[in-house]
C-alpha positions in Angstrom: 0.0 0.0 0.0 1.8 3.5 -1.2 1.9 5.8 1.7 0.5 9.2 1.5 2.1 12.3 1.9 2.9 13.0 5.9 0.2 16.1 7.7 2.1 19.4 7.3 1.9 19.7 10.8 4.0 16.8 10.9 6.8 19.4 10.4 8.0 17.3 7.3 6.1 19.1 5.0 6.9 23.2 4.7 4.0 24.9 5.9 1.8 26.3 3.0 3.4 23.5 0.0 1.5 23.0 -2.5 1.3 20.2 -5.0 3.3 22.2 -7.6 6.0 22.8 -5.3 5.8 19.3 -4.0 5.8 17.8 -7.5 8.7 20.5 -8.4 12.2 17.8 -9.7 14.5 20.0 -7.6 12.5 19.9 -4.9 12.7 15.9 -4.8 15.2 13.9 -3.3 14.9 10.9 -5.3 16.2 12.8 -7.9 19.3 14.3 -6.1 19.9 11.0 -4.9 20.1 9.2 -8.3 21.3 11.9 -10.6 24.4 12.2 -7.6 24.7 8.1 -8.1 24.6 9.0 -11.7 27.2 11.6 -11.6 29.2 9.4 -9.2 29.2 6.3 -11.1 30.5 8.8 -14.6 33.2 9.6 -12.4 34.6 5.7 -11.4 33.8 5.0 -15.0 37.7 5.4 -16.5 39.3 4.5 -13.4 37.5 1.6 -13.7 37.6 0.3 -17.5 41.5 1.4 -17.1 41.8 -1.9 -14.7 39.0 -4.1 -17.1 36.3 -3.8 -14.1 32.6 -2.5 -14.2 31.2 -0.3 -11.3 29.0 -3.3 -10.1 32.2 -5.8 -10.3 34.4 -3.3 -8.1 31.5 -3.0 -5.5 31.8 -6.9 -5.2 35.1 -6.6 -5.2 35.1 -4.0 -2.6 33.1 -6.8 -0.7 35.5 -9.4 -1.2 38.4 -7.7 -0.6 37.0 -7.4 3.2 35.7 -11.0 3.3 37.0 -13.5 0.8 34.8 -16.8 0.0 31.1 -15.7 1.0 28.7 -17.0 -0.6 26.6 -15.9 -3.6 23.7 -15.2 -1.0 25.8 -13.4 1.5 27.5 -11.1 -1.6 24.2 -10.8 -2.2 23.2 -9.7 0.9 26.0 -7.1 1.1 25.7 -5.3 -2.0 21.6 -5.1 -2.0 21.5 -7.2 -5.1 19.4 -10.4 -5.7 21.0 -13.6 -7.2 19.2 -13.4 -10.6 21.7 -10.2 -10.6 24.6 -11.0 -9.3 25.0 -14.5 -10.8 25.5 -13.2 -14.7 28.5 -10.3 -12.6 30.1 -12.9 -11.0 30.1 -14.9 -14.3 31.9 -12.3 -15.8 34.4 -11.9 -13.2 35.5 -15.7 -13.1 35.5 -15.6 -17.0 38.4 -12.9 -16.5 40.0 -14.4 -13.9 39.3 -12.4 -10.5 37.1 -15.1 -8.9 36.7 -18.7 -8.9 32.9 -19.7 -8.2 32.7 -23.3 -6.0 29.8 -25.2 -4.7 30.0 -26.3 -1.0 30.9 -29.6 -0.4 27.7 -29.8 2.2 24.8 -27.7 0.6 25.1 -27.7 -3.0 22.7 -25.2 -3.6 25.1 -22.5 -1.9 28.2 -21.4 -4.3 31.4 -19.7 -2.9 33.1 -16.6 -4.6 36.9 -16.6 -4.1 39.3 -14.1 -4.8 42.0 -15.6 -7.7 45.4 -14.7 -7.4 44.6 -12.0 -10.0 41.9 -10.6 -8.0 43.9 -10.4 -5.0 46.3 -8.1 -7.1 43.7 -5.8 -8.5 43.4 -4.3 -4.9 46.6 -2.6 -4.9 46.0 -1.7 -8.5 42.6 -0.3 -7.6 44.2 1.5 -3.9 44.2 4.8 -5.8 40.7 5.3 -6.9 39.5 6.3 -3.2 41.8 9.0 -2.8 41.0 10.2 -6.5 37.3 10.0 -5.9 38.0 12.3 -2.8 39.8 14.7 -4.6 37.1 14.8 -7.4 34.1 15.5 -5.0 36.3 18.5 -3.2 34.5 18.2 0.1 35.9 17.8 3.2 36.8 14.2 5.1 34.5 14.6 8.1 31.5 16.2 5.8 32.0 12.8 3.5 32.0 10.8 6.5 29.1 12.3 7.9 27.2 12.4 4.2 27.9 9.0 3.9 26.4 7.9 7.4 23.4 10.2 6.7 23.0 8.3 3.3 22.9 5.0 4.8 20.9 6.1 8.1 18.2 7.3 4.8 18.4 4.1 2.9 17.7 2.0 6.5 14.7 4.0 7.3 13.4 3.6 3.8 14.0 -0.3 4.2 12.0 -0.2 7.2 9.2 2.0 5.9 8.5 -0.2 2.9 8.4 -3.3 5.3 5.8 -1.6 7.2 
């Protein structure tokens, strides 16, 4: 069931907003949010394709990199993405030699993603785009840090809203 828009007294809508304000683009903050992603993922773009990697493939890499072997689920899990998603990446990234894909030896259904000996590498190859993307967004550390916690603090509450 959508939900409807929360009672201006509820101090979330300005006092007086109308439905052309409310309906206004830069007034919403889906669109910040994914014409920021948008923006953000044009700027990985040739850091990326310069070490052969997509922006979903470095996210699981990303993953990896902290925890090597999960399984597909738990990847899963991690990056938001159902298996129907990931399966086809992580194809990819075993065809060019980053991950092996295994099935466990006690419950085949669950397969294992393990870093190869060339996907190990590609994290010191890859230890420079951080510091680029910093320099490219010219903000602050701490304002990041903080941006980045209010980000995920939004996505959690809007997790827990749809459930509702």
């Amino acid at each position: 069931m959508p939900h409807e828009l929360p009672d201006p007294a509820s101090g979330l809508i300005p006092p007086g907003a109308n439905t052309d304000t409310l309906l206004r683009l830069d007034n919403q903050l889906c669109f910040a949010l994914y014409s920021a992603s948008l923006a953000m993922t044009r700027l990985y773009q040739p850091l990326l394709s310069a070490l052969g990697m997509t922006y979903p493939q470095y996210l699981a890499m990303l993953v990896l990199w902290e925890q090597d072997g999960l399984s597909v689920s738990e990847l899963g899990e991690r990056l938001l993405l159902d298996s129907g998603t990931l399966t086809p990446l992580l194809k990819r990234m075993e065809a060019s030699g980053l991950v092996t894909r295994q099935r466990d030896a006690h419950d085949e259904r669950r397969v294992h993603i393990t870093l190869t000996a060339a996907g190990r590498e590609m994290k010191a190859r890859a230890a420079s785009i951080p510091g680029r993307i910093l320099n490219a967004a010219q903000c602050p550390v701490p304002e990041l840090v903080a941006l980045t916690r209010q980000v995920q603090a939004l996505r959690q509450r809007l997790v827990q809203g749809g459930a509702d």
